[in-house]
C-alpha positions as a Python dict, from the first residue, in 0.01 Angstrom:
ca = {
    (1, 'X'): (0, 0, 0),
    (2, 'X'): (-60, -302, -167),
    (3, 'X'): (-355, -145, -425),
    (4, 'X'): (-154, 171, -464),
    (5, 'X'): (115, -82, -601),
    (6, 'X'): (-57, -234, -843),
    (7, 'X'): (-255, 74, -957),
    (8, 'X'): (88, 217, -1085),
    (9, 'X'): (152, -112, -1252),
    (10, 'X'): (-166, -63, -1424),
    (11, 'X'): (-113, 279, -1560),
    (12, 'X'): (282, 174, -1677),
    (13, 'X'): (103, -101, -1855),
    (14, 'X'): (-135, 158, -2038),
    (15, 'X'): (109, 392, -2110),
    (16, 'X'): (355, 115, -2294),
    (17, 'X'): (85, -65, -2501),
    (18, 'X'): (-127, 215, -2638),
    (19, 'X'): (96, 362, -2889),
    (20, 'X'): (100, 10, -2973),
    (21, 'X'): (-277, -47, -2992),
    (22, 'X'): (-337, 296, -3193),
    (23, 'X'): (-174, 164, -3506),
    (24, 'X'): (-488, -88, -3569),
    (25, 'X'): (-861, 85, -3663),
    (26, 'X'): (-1019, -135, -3422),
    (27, 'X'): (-1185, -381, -3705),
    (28, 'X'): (-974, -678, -3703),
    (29, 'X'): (-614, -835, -3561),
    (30, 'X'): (-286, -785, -3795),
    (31, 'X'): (-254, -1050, -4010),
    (32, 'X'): (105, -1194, -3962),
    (33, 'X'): (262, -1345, -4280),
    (34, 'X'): (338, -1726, -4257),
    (35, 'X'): (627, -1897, -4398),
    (36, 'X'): (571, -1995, -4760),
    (37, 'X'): (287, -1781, -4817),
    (38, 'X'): (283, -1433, -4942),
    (39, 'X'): (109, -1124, -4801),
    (40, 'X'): (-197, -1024, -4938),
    (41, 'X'): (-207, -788, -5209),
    (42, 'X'): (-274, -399, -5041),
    (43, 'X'): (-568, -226, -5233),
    (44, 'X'): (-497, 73, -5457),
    (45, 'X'): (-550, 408, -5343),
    (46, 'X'): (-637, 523, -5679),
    (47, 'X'): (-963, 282, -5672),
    (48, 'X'): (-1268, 452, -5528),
    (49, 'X'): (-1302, 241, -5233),
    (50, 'X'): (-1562, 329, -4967),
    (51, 'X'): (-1748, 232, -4668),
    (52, 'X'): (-2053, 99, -4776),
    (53, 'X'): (-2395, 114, -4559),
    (54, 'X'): (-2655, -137, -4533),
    (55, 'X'): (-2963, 1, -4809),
    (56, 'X'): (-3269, -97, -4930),
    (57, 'X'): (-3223, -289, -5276),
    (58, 'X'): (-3300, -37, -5612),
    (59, 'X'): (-3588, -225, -5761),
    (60, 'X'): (-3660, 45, -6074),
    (61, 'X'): (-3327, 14, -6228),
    (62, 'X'): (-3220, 345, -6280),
    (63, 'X'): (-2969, 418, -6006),
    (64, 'X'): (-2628, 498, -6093),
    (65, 'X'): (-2488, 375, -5831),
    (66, 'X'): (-2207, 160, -5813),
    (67, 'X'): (-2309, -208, -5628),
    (68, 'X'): (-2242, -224, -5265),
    (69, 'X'): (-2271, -490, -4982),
    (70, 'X'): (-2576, -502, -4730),
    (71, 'X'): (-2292, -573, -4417),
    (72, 'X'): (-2121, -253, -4447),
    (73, 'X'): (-1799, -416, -4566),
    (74, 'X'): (-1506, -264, -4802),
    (75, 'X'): (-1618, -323, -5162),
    (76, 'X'): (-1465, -216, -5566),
    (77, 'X'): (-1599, -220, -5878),
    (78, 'X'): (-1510, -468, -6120),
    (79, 'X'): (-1210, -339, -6369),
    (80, 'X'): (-1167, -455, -6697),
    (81, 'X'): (-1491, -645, -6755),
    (82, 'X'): (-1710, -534, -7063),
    (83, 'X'): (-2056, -444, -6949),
    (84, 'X'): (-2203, -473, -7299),
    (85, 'X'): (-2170, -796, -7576),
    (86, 'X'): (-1944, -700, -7847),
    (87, 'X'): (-2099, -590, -8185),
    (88, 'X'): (-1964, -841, -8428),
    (89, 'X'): (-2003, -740, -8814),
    (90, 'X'): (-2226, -747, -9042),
    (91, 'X'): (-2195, -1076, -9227),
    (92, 'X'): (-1963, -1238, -8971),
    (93, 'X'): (-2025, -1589, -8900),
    (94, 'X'): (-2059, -1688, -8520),
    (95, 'X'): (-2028, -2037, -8564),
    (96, 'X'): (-1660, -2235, -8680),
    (97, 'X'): (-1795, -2502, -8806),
    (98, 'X'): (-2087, -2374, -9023),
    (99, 'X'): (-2339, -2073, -9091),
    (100, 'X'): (-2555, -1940, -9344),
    (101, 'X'): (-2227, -1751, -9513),
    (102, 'X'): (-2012, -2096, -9486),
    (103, 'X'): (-1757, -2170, -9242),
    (104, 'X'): (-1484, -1877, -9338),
    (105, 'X'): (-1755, -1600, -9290),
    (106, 'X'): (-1755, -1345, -9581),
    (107, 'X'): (-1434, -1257, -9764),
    (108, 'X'): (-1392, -934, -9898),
    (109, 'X'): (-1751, -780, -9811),
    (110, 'X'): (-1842, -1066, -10051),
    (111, 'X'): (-2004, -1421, -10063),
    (112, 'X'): (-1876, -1746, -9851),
    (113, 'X'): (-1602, -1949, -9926),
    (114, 'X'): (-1653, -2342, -9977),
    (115, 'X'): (-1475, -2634, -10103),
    (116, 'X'): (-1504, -2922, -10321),
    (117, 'X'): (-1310, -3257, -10400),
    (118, 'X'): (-1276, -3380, -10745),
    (119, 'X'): (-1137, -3691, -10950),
    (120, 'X'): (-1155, -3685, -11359),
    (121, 'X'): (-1005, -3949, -11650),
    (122, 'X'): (-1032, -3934, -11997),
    (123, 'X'): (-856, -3936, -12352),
    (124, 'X'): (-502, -3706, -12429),
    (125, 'X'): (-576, -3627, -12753),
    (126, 'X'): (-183, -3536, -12910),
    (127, 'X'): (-200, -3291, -13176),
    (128, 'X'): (166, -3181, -13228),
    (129, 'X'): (444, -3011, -13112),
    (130, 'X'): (744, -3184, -13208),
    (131, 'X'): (945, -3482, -13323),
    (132, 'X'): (862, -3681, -13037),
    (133, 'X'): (491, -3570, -13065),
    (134, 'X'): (459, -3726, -13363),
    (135, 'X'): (562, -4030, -13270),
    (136, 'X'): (296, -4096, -12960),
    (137, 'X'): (-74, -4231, -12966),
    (138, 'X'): (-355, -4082, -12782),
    (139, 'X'): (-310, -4114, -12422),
    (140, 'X'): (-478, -4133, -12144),
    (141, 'X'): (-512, -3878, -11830),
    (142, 'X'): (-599, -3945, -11496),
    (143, 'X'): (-593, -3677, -11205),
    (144, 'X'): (-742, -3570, -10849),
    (145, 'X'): (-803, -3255, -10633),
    (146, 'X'): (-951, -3007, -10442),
    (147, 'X'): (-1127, -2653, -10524),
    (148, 'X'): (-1168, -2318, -10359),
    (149, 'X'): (-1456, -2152, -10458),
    (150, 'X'): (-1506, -1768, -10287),
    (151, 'X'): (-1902, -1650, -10418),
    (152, 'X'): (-2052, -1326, -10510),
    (153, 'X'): (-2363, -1229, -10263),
    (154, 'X'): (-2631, -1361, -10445),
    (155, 'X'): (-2431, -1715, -10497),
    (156, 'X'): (-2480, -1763, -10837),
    (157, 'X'): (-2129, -1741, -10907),
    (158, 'X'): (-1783, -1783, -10814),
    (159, 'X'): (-1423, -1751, -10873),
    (160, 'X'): (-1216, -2055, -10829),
    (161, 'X'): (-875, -2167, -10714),
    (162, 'X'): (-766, -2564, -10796),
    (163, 'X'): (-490, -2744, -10693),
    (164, 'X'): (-438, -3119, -10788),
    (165, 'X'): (-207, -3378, -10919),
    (166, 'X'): (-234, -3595, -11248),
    (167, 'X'): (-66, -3870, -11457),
    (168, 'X'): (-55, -3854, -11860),
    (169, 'X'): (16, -4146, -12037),
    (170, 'X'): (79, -4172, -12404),
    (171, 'X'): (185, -4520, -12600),
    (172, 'X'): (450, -4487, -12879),
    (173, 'X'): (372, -4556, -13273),
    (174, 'X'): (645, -4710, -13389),
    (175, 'X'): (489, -4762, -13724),
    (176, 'X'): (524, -4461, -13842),
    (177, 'X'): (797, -4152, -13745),
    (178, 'X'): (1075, -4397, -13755),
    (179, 'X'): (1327, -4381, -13514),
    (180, 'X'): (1485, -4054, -13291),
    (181, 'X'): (1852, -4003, -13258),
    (182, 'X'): (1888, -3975, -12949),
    (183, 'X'): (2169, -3868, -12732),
    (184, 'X'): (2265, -4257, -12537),
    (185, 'X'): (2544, -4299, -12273),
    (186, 'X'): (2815, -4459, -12324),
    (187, 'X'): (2803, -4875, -12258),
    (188, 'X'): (3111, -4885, -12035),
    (189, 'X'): (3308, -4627, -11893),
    (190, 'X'): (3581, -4460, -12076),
    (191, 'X'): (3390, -4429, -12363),
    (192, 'X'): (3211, -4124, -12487),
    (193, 'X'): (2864, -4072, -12526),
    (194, 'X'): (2685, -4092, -12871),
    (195, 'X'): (2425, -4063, -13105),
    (196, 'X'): (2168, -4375, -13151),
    (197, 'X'): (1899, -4400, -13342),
    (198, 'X'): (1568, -4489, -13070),
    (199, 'X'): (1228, -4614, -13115),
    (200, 'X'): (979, -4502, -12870),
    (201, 'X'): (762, -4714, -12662),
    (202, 'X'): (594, -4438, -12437),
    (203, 'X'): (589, -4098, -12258),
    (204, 'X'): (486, -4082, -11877),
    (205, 'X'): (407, -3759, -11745),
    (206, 'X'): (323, -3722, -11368),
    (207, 'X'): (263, -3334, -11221),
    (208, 'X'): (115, -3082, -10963),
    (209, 'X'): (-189, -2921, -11118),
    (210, 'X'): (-308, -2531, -11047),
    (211, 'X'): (-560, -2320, -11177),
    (212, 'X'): (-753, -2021, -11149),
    (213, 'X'): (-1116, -1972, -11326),
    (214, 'X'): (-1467, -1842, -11268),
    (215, 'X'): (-1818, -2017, -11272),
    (216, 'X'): (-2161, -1954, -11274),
    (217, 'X'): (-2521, -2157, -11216),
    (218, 'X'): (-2769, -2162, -11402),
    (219, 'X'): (-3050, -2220, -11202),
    (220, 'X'): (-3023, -2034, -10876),
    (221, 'X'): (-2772, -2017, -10596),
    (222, 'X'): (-2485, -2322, -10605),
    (223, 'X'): (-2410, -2344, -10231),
    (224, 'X'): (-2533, -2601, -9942),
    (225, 'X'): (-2800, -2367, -9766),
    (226, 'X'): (-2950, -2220, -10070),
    (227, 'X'): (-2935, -2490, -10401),
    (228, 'X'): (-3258, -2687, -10352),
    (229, 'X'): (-3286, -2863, -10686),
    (230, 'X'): (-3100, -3017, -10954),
    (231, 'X'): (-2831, -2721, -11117),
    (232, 'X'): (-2646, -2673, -11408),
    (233, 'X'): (-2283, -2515, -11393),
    (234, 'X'): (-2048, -2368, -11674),
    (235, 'X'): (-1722, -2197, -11640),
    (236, 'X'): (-1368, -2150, -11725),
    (237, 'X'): (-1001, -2165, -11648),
    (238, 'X'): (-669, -2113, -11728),
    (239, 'X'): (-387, -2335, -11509),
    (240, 'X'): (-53, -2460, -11547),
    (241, 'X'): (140, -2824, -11463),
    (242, 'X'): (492, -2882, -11274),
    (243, 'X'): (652, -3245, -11265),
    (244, 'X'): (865, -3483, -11421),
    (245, 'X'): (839, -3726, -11725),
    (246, 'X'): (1011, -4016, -11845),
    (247, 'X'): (985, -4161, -12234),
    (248, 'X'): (1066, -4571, -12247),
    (249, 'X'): (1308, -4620, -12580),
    (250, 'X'): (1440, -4941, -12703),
    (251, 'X'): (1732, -4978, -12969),
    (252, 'X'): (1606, -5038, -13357),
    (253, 'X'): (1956, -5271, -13350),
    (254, 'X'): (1821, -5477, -13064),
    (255, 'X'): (1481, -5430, -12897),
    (256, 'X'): (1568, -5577, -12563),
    (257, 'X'): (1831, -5276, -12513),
    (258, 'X'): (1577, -5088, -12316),
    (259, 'X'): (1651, -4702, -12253),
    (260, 'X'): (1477, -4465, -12012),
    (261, 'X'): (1560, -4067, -12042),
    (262, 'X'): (1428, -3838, -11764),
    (263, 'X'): (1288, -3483, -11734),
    (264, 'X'): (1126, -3175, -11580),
    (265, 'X'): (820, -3086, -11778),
    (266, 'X'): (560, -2777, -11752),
    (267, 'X'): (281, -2683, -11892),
    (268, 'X'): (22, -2432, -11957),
    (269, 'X'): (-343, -2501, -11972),
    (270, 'X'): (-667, -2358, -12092),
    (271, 'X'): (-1003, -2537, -12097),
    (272, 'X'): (-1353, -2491, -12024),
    (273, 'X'): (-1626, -2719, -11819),
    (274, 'X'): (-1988, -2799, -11775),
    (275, 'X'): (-2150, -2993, -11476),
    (276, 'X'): (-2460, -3083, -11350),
    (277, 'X'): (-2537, -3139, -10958),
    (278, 'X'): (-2750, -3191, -10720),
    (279, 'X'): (-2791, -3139, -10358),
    (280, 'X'): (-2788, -3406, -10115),
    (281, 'X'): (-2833, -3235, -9773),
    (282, 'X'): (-2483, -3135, -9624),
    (283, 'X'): (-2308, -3174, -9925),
    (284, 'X'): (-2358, -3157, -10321),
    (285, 'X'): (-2262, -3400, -10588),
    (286, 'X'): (-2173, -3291, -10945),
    (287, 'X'): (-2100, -3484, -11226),
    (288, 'X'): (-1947, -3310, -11563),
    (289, 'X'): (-1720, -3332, -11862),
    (290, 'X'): (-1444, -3032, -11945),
    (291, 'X'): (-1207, -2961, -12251),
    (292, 'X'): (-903, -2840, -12234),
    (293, 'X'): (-615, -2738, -12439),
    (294, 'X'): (-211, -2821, -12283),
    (295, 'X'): (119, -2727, -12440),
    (296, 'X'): (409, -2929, -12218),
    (297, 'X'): (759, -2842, -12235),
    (298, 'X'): (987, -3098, -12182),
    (299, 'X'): (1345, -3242, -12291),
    (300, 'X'): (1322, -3578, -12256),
    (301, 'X'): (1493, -3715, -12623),
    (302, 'X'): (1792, -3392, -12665),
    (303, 'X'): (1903, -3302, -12911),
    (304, 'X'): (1600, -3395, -13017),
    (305, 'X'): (1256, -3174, -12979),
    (306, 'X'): (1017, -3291, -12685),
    (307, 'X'): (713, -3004, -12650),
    (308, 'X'): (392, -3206, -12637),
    (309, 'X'): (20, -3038, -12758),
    (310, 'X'): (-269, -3203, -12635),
    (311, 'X'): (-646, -3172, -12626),
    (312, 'X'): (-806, -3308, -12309),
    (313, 'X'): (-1115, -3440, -12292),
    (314, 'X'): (-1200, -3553, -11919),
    (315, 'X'): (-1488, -3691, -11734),
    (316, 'X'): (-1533, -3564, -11391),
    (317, 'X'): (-1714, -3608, -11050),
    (318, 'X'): (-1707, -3481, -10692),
    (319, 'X'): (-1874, -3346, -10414),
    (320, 'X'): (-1925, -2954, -10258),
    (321, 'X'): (-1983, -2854, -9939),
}
């Protein structure tokens, strides 16, 4: 009686548990989530998963087939991943920071791009313009910058794109003109403005520089990699100037009665340039002297005229890279 009891038991037992048991393939336990940490992610049926077998390594690399485990585990190819390096261009520069086509790569199926710094002085020559013109000395110019210089394949020449700033200077001559009438304000308040007769101690000009020209070498390629000797450059430009200026006046009645009159002035430029260089490993240095013609417009004396011709004649130095 008392095995025939628990012989039932037994098959009750099996009977409750093995719908249970048949809902597991027999390779592992259930994993049962914890709190705080998620599930793991099911795989996706539309992946072709399979049951790998343990094989024999392919040692003549040609088989097609996809990589599999030697344990007979659950494996996937790798989505997403390139199997080949991309192609990059023809001309494109791998490295940021420099390359044989400079460190912009090429521009417009074209040459590189470099850069170069730049600080010139010399004499403003004043030619004419108007009453105030004719009434300043020759000056003196003084300016600094940077240029963009995008080359032609063979390197031997390049457009060019500067930006800068520079201060003019010209001294009255108050021996000869005479005095301007200039429009004065009026000493106290109340009182209206007038006309007074001005002498004209100087003209300050200070402005943003731009310009756009084209270059060429003489004597082989002009950048880092390729100029190996001393080179000779020529080129042109054409530009224009944004600022302000300032002229200093003092009365004819009494010369300590100092007057300063203010304005916008802007100008249009056209000049020329020669420069020798040479190349000093990473970088070049260049030495030359440019001409150049300027016509400013200003109103700094009304009702008086103010337009200022000059000729420039500047010495300047810098270095490429």
């Amino acid at each position: 009686m008392k095995a025939s009891r628990f012989l039932l038991g037994a098959v009750v037992l099996g009977t409750l548990a093995w719908p249970a048991f048949g809902q597991y393939d027999g390779v592992g336990l259930p994993v049962i989530p914890q709190p705080g940490v998620p599930p793991t992610a099911p795989l996706k049926a539309d992946l072709p998963y399979k049951i790998d077998t343990p094989t024999k390594p392919d040692t003549t690399g040609k088989s097609d087939a996809p990589p599999s485990s030697a344990t007979g585990l659950l494996t996937a190819p790798v989505i997403g991943l390139p199997t080949t390096p991309a192609q990059l261009p023809a001309g494109t520069v791998t490295s940021p920071a420099c390359g044989p086509d400079g460190c912009c790569g090429p521009f417009g199926a074209n040459g590189p791009i470099t850069y170069e710094l730049y600080a010139r002085t010399g004499p403003a020559l004043v030619i004419g313009g108007s009453e105030l013109s004719s009434r300043l000395n020759t000056g003196w110019q003084v300016g600094t910058g940077a240029y963009t210089l995008l080359y032609n394949t063979s390197r031997d020449a390049a457009w060019t794109l500067g930006t800068g700033i520079s201060y003019t200077y010209n001294r009255g001559r108050q021996e000869r003109g005479g005095p301007l009438d200039v429009h004065t304000p009026a000493p106290t308040a109340g009182l209206a403005d007038g006309i007074t007769p001005q002498l004209v101690r100087g003209l300050h000009r200070t402005t943003f520089d731009y310009s756009i020209g084209r270059d060429w070498w003489l004597r082989g390629p002009g950048t880092v990699p390729t100029e190996t000797d001393a080179n000779t450059r020529v080129g042109g430009y054409v530009g224009g100037r944004y600022g302000t200026a300032h002229a200093d006046l003092f009365s004819t009645a009494d010369p300590l009665l100092y007057l300063r009159k203010h304005s916008i002035t802007s100008s249009v430029f056209l000049g020329t340039h020669a420069n020798w260089e040479k190349p000093m490993g990473n970088w070049i240095f260049f030495t030359g002297v440019r001409a150049e013609i300027d016509y400013a417009f200003l109103n700094v004396v009304p009702p008086q005229g103010s337009d200022v011709v000059s000729i420039n004649l500047l010495f300047s130095m810098g270095v490429r890279y």
